[in-house]
C-alpha positions as CSV (number, residue, x, y, z in Angstrom):
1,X,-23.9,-20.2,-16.0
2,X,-20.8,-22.0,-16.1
3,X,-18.5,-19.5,-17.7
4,X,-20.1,-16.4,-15.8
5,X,-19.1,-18.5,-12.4
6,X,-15.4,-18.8,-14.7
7,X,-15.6,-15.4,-15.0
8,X,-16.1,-14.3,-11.4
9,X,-13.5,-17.0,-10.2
10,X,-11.3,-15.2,-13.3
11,X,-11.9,-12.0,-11.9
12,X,-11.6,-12.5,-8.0
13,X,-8.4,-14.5,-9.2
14,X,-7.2,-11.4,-11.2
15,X,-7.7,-9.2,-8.3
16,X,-5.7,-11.4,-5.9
17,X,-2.9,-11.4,-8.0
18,X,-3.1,-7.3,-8.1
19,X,-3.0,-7.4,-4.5
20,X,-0.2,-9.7,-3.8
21,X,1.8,-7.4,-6.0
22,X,0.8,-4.8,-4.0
23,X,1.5,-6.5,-1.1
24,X,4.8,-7.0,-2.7
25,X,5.4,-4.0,-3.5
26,X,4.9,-2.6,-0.1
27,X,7.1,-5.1,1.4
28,X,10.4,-3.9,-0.9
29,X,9.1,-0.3,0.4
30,X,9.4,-1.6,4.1
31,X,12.5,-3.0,4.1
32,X,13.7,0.2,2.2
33,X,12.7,2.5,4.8
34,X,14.3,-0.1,7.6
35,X,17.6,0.3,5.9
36,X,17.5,3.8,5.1
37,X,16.9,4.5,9.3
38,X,19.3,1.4,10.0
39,X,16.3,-1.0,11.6
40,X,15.4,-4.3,11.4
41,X,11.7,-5.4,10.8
42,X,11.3,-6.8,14.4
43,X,13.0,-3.8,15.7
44,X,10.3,-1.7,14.1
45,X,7.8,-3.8,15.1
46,X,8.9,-3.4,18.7
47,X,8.7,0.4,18.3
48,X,4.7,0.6,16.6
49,X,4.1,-1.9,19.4
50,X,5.2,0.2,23.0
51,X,4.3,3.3,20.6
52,X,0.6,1.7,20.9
53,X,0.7,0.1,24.1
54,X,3.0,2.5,26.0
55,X,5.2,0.5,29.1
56,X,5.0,-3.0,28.7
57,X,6.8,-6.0,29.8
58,X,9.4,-8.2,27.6
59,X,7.5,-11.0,27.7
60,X,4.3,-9.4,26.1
61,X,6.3,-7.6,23.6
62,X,7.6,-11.4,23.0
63,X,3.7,-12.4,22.7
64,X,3.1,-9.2,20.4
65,X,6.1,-10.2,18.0
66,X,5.5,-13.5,18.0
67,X,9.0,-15.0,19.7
68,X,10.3,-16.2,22.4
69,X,11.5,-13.5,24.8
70,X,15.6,-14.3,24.3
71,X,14.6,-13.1,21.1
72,X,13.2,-9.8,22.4
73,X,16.3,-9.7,24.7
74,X,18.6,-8.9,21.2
75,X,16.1,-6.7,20.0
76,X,15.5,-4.5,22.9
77,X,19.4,-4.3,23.9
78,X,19.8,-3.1,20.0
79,X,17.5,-0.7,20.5
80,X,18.3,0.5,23.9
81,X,21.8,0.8,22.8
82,X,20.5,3.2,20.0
83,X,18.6,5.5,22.8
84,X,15.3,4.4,21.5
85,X,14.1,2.0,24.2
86,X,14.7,2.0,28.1
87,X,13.6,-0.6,30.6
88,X,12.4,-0.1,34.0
89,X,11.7,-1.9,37.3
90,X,8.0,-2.1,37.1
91,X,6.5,-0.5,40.5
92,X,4.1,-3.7,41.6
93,X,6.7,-6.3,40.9
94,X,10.3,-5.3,41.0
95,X,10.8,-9.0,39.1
96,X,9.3,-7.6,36.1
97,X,10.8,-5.6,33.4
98,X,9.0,-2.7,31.5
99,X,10.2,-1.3,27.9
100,X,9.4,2.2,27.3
101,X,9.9,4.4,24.6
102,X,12.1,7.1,24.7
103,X,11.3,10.3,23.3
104,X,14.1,9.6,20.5
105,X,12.2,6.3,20.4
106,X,8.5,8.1,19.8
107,X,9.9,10.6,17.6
108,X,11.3,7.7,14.9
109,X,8.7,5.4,15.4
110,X,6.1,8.1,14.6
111,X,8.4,9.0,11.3
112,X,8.2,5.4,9.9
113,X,5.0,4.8,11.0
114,X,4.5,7.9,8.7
115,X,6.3,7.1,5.8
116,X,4.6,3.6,5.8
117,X,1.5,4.8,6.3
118,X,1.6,6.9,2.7
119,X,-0.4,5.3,-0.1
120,X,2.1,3.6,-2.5
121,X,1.8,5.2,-6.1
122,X,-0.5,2.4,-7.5
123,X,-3.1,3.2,-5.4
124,X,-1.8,7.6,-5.8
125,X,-2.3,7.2,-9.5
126,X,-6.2,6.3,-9.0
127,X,-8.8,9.4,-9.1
128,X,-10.3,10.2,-5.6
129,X,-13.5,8.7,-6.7
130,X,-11.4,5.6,-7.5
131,X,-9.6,5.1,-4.4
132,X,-13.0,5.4,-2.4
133,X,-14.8,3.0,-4.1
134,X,-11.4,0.5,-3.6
135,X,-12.0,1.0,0.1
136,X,-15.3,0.4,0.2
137,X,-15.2,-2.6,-1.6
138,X,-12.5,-4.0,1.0
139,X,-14.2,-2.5,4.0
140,X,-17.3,-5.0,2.4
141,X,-14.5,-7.5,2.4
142,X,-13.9,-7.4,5.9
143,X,-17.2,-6.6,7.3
144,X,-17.8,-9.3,9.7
């Protein structure tokens, strides 16, 4: 009983380890595509956030990226000065400050939303059959 128990603990082990490459793995392929489109992770962040949300204000795209909203102040002018972000009066209380997308703004966001979104090759390199029984297995994973 004792080494089957070693031998699950082995092979949940084994699989986390696999994983965190992954996760590794996908991290060097974020900050690649960051560079190559001359963006910094928060700044993408920004961009899948107001692409989700639509107009928001800074302070809950602050909440969203998890700092304080002088931090979202650099971020947003760096973005607005690309032509990817514009702010706004917001209608029912001129004392608030919307962020909105521009077009530019939804047209790269969507690209590297795209480009992240594609299956690294580890997971490519599985058969179909393979890559659905993977998902499965974490969808079981997460099933609350």
């Amino acid at each position: 009983m004792d080494t089957t128990r070693a031998r699950e603990r082995s092979a949940g082990a084994e699989a986390w380890e696999l994983l965190t490459r992954l996760f590794h793995d996908h991290r060097r392929r974020f900050m690649a595509i960051a560079h190559e489109f001359e963006l910094a992770p928060q700044q993408i962040a920004a961009l899948k956030t107001l692409h989700e949300r639509g107009a928001i204000p800074m302070s809950e795209l602050a909440g969203s990226l998890r700092c304080d909203t002088s931090n979202v102040t650099g971020i947003v002018d760096r973005l607005e000065q690309r032509g990817l972000v514009e702010r706004r009066n917001d209608a029912s209380d001129r004392r608030v400050r919307l962020l909105e997308l521009t077009e530019r703004g939804a047209e790269l966001g969507r690209e590297v939303g795209r480009r992240m979104r594609r299956p690294p090759a580890e997971l490519t390199r599985l058969s179909v059959a393979d890559q659905r029984a993977l998902r499965d297995i974490l969808r079981r994973g997460f099933a609350e």
